[in-house]
Every structure is written in structure tokens, then in C-alpha cells.
Gaussian input, Z-matrix of N, CA and C with variables (Angstrom, degrees):
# hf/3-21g

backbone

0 1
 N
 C     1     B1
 C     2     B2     1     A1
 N     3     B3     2     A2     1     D1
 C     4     B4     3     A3     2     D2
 C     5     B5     4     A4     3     D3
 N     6     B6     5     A5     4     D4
 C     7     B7     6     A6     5     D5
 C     8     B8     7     A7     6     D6
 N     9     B9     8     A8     7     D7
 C    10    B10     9     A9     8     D8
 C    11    B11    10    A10     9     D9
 N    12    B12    11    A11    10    D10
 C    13    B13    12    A12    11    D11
 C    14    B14    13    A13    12    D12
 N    15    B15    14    A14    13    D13
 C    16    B16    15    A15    14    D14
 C    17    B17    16    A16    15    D15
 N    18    B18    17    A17    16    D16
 C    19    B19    18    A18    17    D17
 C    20    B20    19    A19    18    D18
 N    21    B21    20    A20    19    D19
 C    22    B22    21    A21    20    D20
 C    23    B23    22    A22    21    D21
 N    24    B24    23    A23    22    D22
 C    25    B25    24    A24    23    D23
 C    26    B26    25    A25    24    D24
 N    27    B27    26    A26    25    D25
 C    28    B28    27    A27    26    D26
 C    29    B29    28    A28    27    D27
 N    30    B30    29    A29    28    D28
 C    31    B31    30    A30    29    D29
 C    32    B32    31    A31    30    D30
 N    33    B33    32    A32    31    D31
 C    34    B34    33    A33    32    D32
 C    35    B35    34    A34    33    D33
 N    36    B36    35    A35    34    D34
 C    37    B37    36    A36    35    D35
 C    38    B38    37    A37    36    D36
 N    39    B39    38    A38    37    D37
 C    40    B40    39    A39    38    D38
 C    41    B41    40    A40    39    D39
 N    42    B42    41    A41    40    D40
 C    43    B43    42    A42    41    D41
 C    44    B44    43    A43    42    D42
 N    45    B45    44    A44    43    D43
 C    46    B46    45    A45    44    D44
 C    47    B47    46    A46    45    D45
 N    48    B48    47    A47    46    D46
 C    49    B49    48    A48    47    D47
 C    50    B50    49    A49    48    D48
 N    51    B51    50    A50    49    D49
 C    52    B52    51    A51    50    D50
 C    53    B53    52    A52    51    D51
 N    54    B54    53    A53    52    D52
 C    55    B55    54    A54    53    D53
 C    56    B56    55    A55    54    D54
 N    57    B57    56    A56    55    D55
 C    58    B58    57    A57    56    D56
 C    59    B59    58    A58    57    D57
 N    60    B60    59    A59    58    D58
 C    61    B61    60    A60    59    D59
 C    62    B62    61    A61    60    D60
 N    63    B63    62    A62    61    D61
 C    64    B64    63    A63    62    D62
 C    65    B65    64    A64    63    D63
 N    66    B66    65    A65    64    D64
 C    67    B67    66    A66    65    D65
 C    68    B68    67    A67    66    D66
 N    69    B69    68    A68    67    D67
 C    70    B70    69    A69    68    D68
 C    71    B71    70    A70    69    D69
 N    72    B72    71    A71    70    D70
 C    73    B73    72    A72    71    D71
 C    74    B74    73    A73    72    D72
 N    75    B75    74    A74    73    D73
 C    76    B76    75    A75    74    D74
 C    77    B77    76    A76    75    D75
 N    78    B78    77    A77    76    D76
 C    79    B79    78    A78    77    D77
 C    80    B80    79    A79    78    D78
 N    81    B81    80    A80    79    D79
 C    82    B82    81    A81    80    D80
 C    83    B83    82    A82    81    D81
 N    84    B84    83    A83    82    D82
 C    85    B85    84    A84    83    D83
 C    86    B86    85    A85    84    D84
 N    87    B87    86    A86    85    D85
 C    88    B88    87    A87    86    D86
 C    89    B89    88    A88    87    D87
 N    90    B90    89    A89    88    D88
 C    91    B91    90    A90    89    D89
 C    92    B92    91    A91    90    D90
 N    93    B93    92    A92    91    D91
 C    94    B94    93    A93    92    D92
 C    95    B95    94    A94    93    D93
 N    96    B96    95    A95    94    D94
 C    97    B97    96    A96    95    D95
 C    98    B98    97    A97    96    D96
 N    99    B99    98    A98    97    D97
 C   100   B100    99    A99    98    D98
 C   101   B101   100   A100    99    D99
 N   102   B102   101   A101   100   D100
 C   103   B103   102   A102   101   D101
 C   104   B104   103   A103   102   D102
 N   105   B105   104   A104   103   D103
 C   106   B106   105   A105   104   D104
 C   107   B107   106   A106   105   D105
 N   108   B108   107   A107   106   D106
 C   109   B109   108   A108   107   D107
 C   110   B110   109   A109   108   D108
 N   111   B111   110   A110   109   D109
 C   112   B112   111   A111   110   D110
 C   113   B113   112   A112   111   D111
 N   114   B114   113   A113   112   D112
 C   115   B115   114   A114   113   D113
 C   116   B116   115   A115   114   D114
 N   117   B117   116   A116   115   D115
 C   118   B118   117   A117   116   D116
 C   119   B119   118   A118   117   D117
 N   120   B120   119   A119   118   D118
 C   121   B121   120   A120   119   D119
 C   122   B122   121   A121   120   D120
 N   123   B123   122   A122   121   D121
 C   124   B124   123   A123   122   D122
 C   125   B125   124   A124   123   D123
 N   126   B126   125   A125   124   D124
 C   127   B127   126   A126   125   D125
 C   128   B128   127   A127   126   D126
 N   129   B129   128   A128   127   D127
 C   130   B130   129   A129   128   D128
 C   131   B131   130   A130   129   D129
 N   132   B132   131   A131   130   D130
 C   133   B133   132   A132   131   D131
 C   134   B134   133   A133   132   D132
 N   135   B135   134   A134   133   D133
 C   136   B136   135   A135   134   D134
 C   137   B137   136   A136   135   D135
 N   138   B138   137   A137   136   D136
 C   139   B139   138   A138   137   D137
 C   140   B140   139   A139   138   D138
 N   141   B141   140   A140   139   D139
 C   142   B142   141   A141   140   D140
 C   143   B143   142   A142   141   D141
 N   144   B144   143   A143   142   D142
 C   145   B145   144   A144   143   D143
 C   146   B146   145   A145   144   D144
 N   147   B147   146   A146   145   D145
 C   148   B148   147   A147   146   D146
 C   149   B149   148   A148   147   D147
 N   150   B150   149   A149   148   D148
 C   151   B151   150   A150   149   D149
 C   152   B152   151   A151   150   D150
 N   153   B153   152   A152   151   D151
 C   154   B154   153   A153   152   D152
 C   155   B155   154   A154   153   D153
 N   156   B156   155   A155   154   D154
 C   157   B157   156   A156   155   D155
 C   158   B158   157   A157   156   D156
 N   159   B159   158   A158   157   D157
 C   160   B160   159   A159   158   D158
 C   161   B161   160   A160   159   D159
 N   162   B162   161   A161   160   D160
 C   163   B163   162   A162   161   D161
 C   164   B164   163   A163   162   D162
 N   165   B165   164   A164   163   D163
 C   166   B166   165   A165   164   D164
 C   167   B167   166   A166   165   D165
 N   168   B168   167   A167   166   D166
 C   169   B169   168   A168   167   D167
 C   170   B170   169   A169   168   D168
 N   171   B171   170   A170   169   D169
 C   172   B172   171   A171   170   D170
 C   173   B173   172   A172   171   D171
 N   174   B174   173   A173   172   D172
 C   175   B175   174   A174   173   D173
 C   176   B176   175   A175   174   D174
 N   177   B177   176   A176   175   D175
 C   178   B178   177   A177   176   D176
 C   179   B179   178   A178   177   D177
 N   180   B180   179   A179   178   D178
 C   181   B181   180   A180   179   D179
 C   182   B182   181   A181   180   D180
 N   183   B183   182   A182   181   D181
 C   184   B184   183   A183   182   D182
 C   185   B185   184   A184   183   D183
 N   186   B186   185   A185   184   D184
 C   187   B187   186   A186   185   D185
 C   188   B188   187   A187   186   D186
 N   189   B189   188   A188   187   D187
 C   190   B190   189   A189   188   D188
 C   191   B191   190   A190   189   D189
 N   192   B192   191   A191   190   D190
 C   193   B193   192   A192   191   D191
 C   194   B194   193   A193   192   D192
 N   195   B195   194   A194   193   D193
 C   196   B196   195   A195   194   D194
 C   197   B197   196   A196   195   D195
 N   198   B198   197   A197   196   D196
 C   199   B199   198   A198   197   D197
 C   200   B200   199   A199   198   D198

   B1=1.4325
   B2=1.5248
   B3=1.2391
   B4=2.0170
   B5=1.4529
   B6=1.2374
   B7=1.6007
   B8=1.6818
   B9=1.1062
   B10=1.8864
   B11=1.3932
   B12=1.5086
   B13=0.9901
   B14=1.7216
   B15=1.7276
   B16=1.5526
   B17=1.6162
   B18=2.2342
   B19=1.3738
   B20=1.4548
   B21=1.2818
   B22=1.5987
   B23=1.8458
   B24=1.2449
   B25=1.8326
   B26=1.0297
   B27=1.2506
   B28=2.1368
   B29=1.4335
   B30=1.4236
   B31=1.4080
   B32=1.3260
   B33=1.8567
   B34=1.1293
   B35=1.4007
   B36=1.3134
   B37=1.3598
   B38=1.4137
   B39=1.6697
   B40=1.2917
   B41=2.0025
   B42=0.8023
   B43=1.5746
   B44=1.5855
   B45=1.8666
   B46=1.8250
   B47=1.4692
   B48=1.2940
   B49=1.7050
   B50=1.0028
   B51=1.1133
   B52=2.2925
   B53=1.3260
   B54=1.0476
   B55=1.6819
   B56=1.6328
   B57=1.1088
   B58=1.4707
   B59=1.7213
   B60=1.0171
   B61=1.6679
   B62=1.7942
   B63=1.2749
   B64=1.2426
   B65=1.5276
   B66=1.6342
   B67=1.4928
   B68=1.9440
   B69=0.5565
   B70=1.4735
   B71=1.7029
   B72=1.0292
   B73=2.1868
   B74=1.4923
   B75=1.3093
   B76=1.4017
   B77=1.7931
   B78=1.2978
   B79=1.6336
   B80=1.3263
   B81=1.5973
   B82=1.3512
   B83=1.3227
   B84=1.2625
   B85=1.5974
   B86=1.6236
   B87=1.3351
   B88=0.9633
   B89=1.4446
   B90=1.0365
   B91=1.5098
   B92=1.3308
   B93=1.7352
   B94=1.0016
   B95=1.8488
   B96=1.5364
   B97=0.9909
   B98=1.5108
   B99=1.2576
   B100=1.8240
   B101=1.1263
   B102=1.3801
   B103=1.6589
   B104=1.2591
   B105=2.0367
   B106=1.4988
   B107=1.6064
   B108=1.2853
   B109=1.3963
   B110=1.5554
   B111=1.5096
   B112=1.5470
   B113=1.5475
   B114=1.2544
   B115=1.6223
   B116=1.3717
   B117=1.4921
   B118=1.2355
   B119=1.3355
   B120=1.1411
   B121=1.3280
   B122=1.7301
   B123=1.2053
   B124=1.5858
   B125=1.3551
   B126=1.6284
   B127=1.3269
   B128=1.8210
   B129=1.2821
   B130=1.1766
   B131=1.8826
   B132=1.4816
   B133=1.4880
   B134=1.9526
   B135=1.3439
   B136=1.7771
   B137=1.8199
   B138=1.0791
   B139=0.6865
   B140=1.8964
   B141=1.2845
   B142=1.6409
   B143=1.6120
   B144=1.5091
   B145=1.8471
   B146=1.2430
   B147=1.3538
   B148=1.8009
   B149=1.6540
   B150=1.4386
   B151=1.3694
   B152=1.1261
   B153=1.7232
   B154=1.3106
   B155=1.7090
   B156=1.1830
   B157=2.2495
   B158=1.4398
   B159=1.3457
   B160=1.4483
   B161=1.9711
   B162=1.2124
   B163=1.8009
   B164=1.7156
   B165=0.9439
   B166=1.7598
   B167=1.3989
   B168=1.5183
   B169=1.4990
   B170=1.4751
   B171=1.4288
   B172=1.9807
   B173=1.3803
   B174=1.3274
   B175=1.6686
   B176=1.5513
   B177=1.4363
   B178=1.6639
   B179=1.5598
   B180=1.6641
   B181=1.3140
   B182=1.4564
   B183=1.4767
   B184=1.2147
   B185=1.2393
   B186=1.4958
   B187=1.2831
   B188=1.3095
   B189=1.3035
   B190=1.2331
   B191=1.3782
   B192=1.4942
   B193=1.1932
   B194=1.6067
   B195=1.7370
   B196=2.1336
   B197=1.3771
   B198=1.6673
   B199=1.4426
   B200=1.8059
   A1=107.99
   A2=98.80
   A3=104.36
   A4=103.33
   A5=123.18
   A6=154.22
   A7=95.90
   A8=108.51
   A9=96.70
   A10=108.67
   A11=126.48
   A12=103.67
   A13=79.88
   A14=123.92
   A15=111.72
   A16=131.59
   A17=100.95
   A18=86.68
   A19=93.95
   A20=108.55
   A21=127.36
   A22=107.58
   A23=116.87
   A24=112.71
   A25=91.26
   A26=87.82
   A27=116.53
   A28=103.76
   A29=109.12
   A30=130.63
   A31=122.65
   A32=136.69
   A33=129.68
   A34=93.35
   A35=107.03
   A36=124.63
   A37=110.84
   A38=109.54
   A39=108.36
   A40=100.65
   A41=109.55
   A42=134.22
   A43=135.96
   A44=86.40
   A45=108.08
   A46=112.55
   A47=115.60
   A48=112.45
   A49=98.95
   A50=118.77
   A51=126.94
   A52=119.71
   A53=130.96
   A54=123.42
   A55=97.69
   A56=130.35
   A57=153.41
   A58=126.87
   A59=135.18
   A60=111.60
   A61=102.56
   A62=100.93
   A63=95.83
   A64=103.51
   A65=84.32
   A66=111.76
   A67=132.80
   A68=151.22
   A69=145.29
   A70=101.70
   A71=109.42
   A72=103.23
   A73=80.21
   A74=160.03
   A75=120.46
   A76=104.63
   A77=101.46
   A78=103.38
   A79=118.57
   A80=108.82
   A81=134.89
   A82=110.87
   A83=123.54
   A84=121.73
   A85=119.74
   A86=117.04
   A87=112.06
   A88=107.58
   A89=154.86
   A90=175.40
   A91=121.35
   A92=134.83
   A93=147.35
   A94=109.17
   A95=130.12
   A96=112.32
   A97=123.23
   A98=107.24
   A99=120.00
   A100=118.39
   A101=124.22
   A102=134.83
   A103=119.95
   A104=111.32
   A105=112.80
   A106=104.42
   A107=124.24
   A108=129.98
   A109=117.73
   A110=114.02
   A111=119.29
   A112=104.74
   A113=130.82
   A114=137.28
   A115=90.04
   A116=102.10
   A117=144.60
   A118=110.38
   A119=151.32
   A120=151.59
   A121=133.73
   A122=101.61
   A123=97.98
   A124=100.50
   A125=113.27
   A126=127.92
   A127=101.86
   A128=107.75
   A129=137.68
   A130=109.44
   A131=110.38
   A132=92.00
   A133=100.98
   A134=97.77
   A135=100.90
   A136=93.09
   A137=143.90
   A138=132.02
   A139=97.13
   A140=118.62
   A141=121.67
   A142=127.20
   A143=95.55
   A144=107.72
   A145=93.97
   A146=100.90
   A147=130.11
   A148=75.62
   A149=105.80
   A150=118.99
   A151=121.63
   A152=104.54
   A153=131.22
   A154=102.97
   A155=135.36
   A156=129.37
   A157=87.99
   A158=127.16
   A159=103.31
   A160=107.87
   A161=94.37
   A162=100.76
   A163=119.36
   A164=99.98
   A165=86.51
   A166=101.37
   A167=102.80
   A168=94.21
   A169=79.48
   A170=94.03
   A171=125.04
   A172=108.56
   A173=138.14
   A174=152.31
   A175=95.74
   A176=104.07
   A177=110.17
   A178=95.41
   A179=113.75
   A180=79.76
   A181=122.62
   A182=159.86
   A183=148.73
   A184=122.89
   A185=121.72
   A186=138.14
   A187=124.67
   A188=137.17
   A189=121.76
   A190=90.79
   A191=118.33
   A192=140.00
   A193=103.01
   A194=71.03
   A195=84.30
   A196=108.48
   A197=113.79
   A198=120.97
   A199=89.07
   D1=147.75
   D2=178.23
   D3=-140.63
   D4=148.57
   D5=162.32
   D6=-55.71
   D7=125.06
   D8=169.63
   D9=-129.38
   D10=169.29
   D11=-173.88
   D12=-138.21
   D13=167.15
   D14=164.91
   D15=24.28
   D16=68.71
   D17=-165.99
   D18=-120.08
   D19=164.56
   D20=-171.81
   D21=-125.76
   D22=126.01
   D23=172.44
   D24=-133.83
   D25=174.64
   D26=173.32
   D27=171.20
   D28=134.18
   D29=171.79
   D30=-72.38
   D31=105.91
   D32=-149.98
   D33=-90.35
   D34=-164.94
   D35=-162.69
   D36=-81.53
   D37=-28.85
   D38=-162.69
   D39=-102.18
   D40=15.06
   D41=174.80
   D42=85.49
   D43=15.78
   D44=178.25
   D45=-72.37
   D46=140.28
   D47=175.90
   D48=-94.31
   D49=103.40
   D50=157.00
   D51=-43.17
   D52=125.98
   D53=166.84
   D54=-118.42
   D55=146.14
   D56=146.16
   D57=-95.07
   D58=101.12
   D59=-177.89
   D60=-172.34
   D61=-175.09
   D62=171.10
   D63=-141.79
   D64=118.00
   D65=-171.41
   D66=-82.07
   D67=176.79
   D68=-151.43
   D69=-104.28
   D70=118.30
   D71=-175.28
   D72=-98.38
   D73=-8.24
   D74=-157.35
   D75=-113.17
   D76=-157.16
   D77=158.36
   D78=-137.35
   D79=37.18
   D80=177.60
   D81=-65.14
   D82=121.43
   D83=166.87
   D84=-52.58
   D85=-51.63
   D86=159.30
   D87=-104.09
   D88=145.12
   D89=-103.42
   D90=-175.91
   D91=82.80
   D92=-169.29
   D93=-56.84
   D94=147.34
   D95=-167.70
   D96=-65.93
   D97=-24.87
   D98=158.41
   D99=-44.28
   D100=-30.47
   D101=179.53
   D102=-89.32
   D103=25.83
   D104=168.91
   D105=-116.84
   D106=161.34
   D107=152.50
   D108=-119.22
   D109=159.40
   D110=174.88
   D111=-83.35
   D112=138.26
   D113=176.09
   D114=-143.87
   D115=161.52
   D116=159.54
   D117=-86.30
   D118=149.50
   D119=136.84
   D120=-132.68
   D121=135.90
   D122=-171.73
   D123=-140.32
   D124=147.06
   D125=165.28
   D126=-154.17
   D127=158.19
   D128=-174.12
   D129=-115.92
   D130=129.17
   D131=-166.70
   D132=-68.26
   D133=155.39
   D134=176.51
   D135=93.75
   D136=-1.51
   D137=-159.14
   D138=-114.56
   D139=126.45
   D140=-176.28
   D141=-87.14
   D142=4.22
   D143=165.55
   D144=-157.49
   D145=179.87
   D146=-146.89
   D147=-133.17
   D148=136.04
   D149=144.45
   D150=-105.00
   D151=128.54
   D152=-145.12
   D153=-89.88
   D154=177.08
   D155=165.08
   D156=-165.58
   D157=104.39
   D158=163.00
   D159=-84.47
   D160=157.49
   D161=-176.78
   D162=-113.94
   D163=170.65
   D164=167.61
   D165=-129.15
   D166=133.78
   D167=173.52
   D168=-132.74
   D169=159.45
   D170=158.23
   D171=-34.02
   D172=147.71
   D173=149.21
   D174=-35.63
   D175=119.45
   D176=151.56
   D177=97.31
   D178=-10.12
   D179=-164.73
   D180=-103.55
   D181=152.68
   D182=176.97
   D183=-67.70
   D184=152.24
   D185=163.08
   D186=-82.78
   D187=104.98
   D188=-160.81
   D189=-134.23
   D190=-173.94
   D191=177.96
   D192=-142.84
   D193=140.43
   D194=179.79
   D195=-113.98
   D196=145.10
   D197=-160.80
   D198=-69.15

């Protein structure tokens, strides 16, 4: 389980679930907003890990996904 903060999915064509967001780096109970990063994430069902992309985006800004 993970803390998320501003997240975006969509199911591609070829049957991977996309995630966009910025996810929690610490093991902070509560989690200061400095204590998120932007990633990419993808998995395919049957598949036993997620491939991970961290990104850089600008302060404030969202991760989204475009159709």
C-alpha cells in the first residue's frame, strides 16, 4: 500500500494500467509535501512488478495522463 498524492490512470491499449502521480518517498506517518515524488508507473495484469520512471515536474504541478 502507498499514500498518493494528485494521481491520474488509464488502461492502454495493449492492456498495461498507467499510473501518473506523485507518490510518497518516505516512511513518514504523516508525509510532509517535500516527501512526495512524480513517477510513472506501469504494470500489466500477471505481471509480479510495476515498472517504476520517476519524472520531474515544476512545484504545484500535476501528473496527468493524456487520452
Amino acid at each position: 500500500m502507498t499514500s498518493l498524492k494528485t494521481t491520474s490512470m488509464a488502461w492502454t491499449g495493449d492492456g498495461r494500467l498507467v499510473l501518473a502521480g506523485r507518490f510518497v518517498t518516505t516512511s513518514g506517518v504523516l508525509p510532509a509535501e517535500s516527501d512526495h515524488a512524480a513517477h510513472v508507473v506501469a504494470w500489466r495484469p500477471g505481471e509480479a512488478e510495476l515498472s517504476l520512471r520517476r519524472i520531474e515536474l515544476p512545484p504545484g504541478a500535476l501528473a496527468t495522463l493524456s487520452p
